[in-house]
N, C-alpha and C positions, 0 to 999 in steps of 0.2 A: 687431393685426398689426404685429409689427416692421417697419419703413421697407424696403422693399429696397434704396437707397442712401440715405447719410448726406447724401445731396445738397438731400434731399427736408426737410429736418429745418428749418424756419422761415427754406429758404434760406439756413442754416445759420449765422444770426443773424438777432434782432428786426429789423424794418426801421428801428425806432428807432436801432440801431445804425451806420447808414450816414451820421449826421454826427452833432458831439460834439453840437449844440444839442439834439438830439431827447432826451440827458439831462436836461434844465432843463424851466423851467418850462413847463407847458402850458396852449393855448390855448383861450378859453373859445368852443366852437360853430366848424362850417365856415365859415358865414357870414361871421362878422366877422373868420377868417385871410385869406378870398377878398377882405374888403377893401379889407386890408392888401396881399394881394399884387397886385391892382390896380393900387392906387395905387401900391406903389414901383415898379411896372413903366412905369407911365407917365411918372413920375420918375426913370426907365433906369437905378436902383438893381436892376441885379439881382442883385449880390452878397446882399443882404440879404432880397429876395423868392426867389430860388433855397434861403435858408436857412430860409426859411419852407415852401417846400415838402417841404422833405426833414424837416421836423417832423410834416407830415402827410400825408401821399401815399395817405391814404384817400378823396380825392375823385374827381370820376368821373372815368373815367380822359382821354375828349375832352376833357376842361376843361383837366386837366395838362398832356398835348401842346400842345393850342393853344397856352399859354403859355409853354411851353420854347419851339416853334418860335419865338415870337416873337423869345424873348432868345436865339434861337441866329445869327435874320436879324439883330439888333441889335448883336450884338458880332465877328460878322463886315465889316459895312460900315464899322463905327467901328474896326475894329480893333485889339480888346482883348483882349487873350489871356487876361486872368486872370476875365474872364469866361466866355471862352469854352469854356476850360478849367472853371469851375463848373458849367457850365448842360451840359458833355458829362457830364460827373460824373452830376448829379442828372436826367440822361436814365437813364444808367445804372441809377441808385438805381430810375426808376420802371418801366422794363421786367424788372428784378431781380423786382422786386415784382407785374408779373403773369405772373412764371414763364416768360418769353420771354430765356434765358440768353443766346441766340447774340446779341442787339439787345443785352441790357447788356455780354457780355464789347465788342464794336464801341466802343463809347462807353467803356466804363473805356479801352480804350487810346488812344482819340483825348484824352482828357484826362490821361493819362500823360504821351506824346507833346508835351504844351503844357505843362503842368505841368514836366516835367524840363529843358524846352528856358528856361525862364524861373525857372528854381531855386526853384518857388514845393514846398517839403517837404512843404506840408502837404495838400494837394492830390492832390501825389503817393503820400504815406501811402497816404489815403484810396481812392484807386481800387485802388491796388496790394493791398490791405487786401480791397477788395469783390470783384475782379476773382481774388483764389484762390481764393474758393466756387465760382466759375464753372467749375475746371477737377476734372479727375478721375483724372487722375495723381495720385497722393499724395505723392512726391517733388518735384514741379513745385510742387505748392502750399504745401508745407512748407518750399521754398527764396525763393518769394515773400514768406510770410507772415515769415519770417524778416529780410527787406531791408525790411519795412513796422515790423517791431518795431524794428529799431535807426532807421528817422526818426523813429519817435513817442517814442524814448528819448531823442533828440538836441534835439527841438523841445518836448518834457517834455510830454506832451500823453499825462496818465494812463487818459482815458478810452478812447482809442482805443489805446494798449497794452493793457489786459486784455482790447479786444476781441480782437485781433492774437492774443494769450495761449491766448485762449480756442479762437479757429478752429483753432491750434495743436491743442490738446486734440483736437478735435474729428476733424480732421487726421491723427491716430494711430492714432483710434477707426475710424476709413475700414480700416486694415488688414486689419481682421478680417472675417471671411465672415459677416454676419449672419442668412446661411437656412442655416450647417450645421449639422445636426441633433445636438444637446447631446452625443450618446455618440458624434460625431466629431471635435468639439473639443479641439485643444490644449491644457493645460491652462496649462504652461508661456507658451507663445504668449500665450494672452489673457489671463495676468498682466502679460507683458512689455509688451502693449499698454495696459493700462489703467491700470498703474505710470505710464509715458509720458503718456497723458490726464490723468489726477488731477493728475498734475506743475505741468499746466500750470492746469489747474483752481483750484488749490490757489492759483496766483500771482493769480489775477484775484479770488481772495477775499479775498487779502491786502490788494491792493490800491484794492479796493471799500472796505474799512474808509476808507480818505482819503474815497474818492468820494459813498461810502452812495448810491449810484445804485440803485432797487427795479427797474430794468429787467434788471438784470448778474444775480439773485437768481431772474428766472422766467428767462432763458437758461441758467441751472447745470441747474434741477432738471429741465430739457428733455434734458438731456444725462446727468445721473444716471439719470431715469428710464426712457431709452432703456437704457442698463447695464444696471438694474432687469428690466427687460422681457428682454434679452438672456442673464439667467440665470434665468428664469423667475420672478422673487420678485414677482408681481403683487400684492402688499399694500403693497410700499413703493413700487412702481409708480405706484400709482394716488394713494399720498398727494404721490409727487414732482409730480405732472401735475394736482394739483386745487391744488397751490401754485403753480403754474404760472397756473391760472386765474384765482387769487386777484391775483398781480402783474400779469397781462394787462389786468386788467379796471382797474385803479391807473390804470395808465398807457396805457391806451385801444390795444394791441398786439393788435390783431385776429388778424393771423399767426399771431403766438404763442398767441393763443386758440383759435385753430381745428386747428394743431396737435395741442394738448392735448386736446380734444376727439376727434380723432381716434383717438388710442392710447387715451386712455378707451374706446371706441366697441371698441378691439379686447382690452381687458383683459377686459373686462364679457361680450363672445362666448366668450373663453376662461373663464373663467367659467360660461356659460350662463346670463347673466344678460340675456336679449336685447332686453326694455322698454327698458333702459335704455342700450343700446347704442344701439338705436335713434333716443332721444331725442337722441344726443349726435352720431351723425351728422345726423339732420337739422337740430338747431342750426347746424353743420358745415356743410352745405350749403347752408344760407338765407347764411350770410356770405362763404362762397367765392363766390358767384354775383352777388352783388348787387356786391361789392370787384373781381372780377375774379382767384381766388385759380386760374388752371386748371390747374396744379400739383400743389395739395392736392384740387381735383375728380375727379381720375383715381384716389387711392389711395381717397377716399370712396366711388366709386363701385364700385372695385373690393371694398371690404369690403363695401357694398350686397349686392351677387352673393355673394358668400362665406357672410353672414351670411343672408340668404334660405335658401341653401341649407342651411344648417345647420339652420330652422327646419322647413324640407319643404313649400318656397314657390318650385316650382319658375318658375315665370309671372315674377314679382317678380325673381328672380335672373334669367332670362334677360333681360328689362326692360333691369336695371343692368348686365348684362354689353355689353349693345349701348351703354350712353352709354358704360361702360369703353373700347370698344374705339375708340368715335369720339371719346371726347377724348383717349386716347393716342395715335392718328394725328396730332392736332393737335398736342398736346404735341412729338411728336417734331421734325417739321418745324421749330419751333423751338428745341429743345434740342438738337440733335443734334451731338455732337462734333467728329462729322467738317468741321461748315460752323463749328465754332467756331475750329477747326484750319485752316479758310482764311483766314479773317476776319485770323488770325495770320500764316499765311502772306504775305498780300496787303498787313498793315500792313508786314509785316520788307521788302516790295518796296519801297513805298514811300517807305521811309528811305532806302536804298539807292540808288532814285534819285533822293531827295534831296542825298543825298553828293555824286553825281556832277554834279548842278548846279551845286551850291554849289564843286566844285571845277574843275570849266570855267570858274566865271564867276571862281573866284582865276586859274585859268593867264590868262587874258584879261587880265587886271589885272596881275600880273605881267609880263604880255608887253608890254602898253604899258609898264609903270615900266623894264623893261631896251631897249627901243625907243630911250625920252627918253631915258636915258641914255646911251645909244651915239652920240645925235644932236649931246650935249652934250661926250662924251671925243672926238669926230672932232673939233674945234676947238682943244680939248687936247691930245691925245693923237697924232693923226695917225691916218694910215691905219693902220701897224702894230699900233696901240692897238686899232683898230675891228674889224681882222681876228681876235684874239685872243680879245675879246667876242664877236662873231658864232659863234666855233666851242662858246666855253663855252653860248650860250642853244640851238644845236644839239640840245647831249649835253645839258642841262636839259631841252628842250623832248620829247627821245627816251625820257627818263626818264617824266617825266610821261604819256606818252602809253601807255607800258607799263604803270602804274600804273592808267590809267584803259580798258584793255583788261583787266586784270584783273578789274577792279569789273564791268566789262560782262559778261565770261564769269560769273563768280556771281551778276550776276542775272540771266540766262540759266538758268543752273541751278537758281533759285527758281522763274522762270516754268514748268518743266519739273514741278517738285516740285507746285506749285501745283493745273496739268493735270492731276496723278494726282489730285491730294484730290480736285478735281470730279467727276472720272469716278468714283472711288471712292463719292463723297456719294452721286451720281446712281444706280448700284447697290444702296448700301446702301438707298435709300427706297424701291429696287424690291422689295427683298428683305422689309420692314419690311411691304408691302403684302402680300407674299407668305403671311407668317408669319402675320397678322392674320386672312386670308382663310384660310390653313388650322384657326386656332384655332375661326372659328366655324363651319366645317363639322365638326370632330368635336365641337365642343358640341351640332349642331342635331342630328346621327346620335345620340349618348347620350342629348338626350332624345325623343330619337322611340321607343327602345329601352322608356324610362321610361313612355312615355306608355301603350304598348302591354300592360304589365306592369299599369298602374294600368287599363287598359279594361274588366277583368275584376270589377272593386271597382267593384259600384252605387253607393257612400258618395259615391266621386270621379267621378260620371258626368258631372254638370254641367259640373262645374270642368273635365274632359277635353273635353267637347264645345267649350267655351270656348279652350282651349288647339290644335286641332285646325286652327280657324280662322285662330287665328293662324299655327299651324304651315305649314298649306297654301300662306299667304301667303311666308311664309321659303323654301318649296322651289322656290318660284315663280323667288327668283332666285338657288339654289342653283348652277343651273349655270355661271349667270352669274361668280357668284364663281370656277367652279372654271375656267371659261377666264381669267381677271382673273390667275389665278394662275400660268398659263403665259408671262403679260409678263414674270415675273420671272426668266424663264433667260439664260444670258448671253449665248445667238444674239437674244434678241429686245433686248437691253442693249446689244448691239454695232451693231444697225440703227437705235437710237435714237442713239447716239453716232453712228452717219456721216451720218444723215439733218440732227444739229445742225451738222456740219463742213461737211458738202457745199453744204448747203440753210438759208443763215442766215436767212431771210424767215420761217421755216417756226415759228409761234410753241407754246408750250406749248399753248393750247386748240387748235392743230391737231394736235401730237403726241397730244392725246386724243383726239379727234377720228380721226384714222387708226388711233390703235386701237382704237377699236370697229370701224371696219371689217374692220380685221387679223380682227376676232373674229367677225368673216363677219354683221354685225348689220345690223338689213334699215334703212331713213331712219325708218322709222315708230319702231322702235325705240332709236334713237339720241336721235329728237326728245322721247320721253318720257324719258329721261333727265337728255337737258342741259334739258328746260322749254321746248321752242320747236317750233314748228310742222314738221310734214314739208317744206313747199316752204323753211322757213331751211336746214334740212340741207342739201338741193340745193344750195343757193345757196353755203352752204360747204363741200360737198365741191368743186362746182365752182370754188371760190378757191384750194384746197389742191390741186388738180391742176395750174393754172396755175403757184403756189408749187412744185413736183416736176418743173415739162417736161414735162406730159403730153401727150403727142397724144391727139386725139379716139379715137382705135381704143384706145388703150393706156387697160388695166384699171389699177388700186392694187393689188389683190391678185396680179395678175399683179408689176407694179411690185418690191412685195413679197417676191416671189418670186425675182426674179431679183439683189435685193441680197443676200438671203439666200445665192442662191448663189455670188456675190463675194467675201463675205467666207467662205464656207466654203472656197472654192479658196485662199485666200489662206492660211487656219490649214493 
């Protein structure tokens, strides 16, 4: 299976990639780096254990956290930036790395943000570096990666230029449509792009000859043999992605192993070779799961389903298609562009009203130094003197105060811009639940179709009576799903947006909460769902009503109803 975005492609570098040391030497067992990182932490060396981590960030992933947090409390009370700025870095590096983008794009910029504010280059490289994977404009990231090449040129730091070089590459490769179907392809077009890739490709080879780094060698043929695959030549495919395996396994790159595994997994199905596809997904799956890769879970699972189906294993495919659909609901919720596009929004606020601080507290300061000095030319100068200064700090002071009505009106209009992302998110996730919930009503109706087709064949009688069971259970909450799917219109979008404006008490588990009742669902039924007994429902519907202004006579659904009609009078 070709990737459907190049986003997906080993995070679109080894994670060894995300600092220079993770080229060098390695270290022998978790054990004895866990240590090491210990010790220098209690040694409040976190420069040096932050670097230790970013060499190995295959540990679990509680243990990781617990430790950043420490050295995130520690360099904030002591107040050290250039740690603190490392330890937002390698927060980054570790949420990059279980596929949670919106938490690492967060932290590449808060350690941009410190990094650029204390002219530390190299720092800033590096998140600036990590932090264009994360986006999905191709233009955005290509002007990034562009400003991280020229520090790593400047600061001569070879190894993180080829990477730079390479994302580049890769960067180009994004252009192209990689599910249009080969006899609707450009032919020109994806020369033009992959003339541009190679380009770049071509420079990180060069310059690996310095380095002879074996990490820089399984990232090429990750990205060849994605080309490979993209013009159908599954013979060079597969030798690009088993050298892949071979340097993975060198240098202990799990990502990059699991990766590789996975386009094996889908070369071998096209193919019709499916033991073995099989084999290379499950390999795939014991590492994604046990590492935390949830990412790479969703496309395995989704070749699961695909690959089932292709064998005439309908049970098995439907199976995978249900983990498919509930870890791309996860998945989303923290990929999702739109909350990464806040995240951006919300940082560019808070420069802004940084600016404004930092420039209040200069007028203030200035206005004492022309004060004294007016107190000191009145003894000099005379009255005439005084009066002249007083008009000049006037027209200064009038200046300034326009200057800083300015700054206030545009972030004003950020906060505005801001509002729209959220509303937008909040939609979009409605819409995501929507799409979800319809995808597997017409999978459960096609095989009901199937089932009925195969009822007739003694051969499959068991196998169907077996399927039947299950089936019954699925139509069970079939209807459920298909009210689940009327939340996502945009009258019911617009009473969730006034009920958060109006009614700030009113918390997410009661917004769920009030929709199930919106979906007319009896307490018995509510309680099997959220895990809790009939009289808790009571107990919180009766909180949520309190939260709303209810009086005792006044229904929800009534309630309901009459917002509905507010905002329709108002459209």
């Amino acid at each position: 299976m070709v990737l459907k975005n190049l986003n997906y492609i080993l995070i679109l570098l080894f994670l060894s990639f995300v600092h220079p040391l993770t080229a060098q030497d390695s270290v022998d067992g978790n054990d004895e780096l866990k240590i090491q990182i210990e010790k220098l932490t209690k040694e409040n060396d976190i420069l040096t254990a932050n670097q230790l981590i970013n060499k190995n960030l295959s540990f679990d992933p509680k243990y990781v956290l617990e430790i950043l947090n420490n050295h995130l409390k520690y360099a904030k009370e002591k107040n050290k930036p250039k740690e603190l700025a490392s330890t937002y870095y390698t927060l980054g590096n570790f949420w990059h790395t279980l596929g949670n983008k919106s938490k690492a794009f967060e932290n590449y910029l808060s350690c941009e943000s410190i990094s650029r504010s204390n002219n530390d280059l190299q720092l800033l490289g590096f998140s600036m570096k990590n932090r264009a994977t994360l986006i999905n404009n191709t233009d955005e990231r290509l002007e990034l990666l562009e400003k991280s090449i020229k520090i790593f040129e400047e600061i001569k730091d070879t190894l993180n230029l080829a990477i730079s070089h390479m994302n580049m590459g890769v960067a180009h490769s994004m252009y192209l449509n990689w599910e249009t179907p080969p006899d609707q392809r450009s032919l020109e077009k994806v020369k033009l792009h992959k003339e541009n890739a190679f380009r770049h490709f071509n420079i990180v080879e060069s310059l690996n000859k310095q380095l002879k780094n074996e990490e820089i060698p399984s990232a090429l043929n990750t990205y060849y043999g994605e080309w490979f695959v993209y013009e159908r030549n599954f013979e060079e495919a597969k030798k690009a992605y088993e050298k892949v395996l071979y340097y993975s396994s060198r240098t202990n790159q799990l990502k990059g192993r699991v990766n590789a595994l996975v386009q094996i997994a889908f070369i071998d199905k096209e193919l019709k070779h499916y033991t073995q596809a099989i084999t290379a997904l499950n390999e795939a799956e014991e590492l994604s799961k046990t590492y935390g890769f949830n990412d790479h879970l969703v496309d395995i699972y989704d070749q699961y389903a695909v690959l089932y189906d292709s064998i005439g294993n309908p049970k098995k495919s439907l199976e995978y298609t249900r983990l498919y659909a509930k870890k791309a609901l996860e998945l989303s919720n923290t990929n999702n562009q739109d909350k990464i596009q806040i995240v951006s929004l919300e940082h560019n606020l808070a420069e802004n009203e940084l600016k404004i601080e930092k420039y209040e507290a200069q007028t203030k300061f200035n206005r004492s130094i022309i004060i004294f000095g007016c107190i000191i030319l009145i003894f000099i100068a005379g009255i005439s003197y005084l009066i002249i200064k007083n008009n000049r700090k006037k027209i200064e002071s009038l200046e300034k105060n326009k200057i800083i009505t300015e700054i206030q009106l545009k972030n004003q209009q950020l906060e505005d811009e801001l509002l729209k992302e959220k509303v937008g998110y909040a939609q979009n996730h409605l819409v995501t639940v929507a799409n979800l919930s319809n995808k597997i009503l017409n999978f459960l109706d096609d095989l009901k179709i199937q089932v009925k087709e195969l009822s007739h064949n003694s051969t499959y009688q068991q196998g169907i009576n077996d399927l039947r069971v299950s089936f019954s259970k699925i139509l069970n909450d079939k209807s459920y799903l298909t009210e689940l799917n009327t939340l996502s219109s945009e009258l019911n979008q617009e009473f969730f947006i006034h009920i958060r404006k109006n009614y700030p008490e009113v918390t997410k588990k009661d917004e769920q909460l009030l929709s199930f009742i919106i979906l007319n669902m009896t307490s018995k039924e509510i309680g099997k769902i959220l895990n809790i007994s009939t009289e808790s429902v009571y107990i919180k519907r009766h909180r949520l009503r309190k939260k709303l202004n209810l009086e005792n006579n006044d229904s929800i659904p009534e309630f309901y109803e009459e917002i509905l009609g507010t905002i329709t009078s108002k459209s």
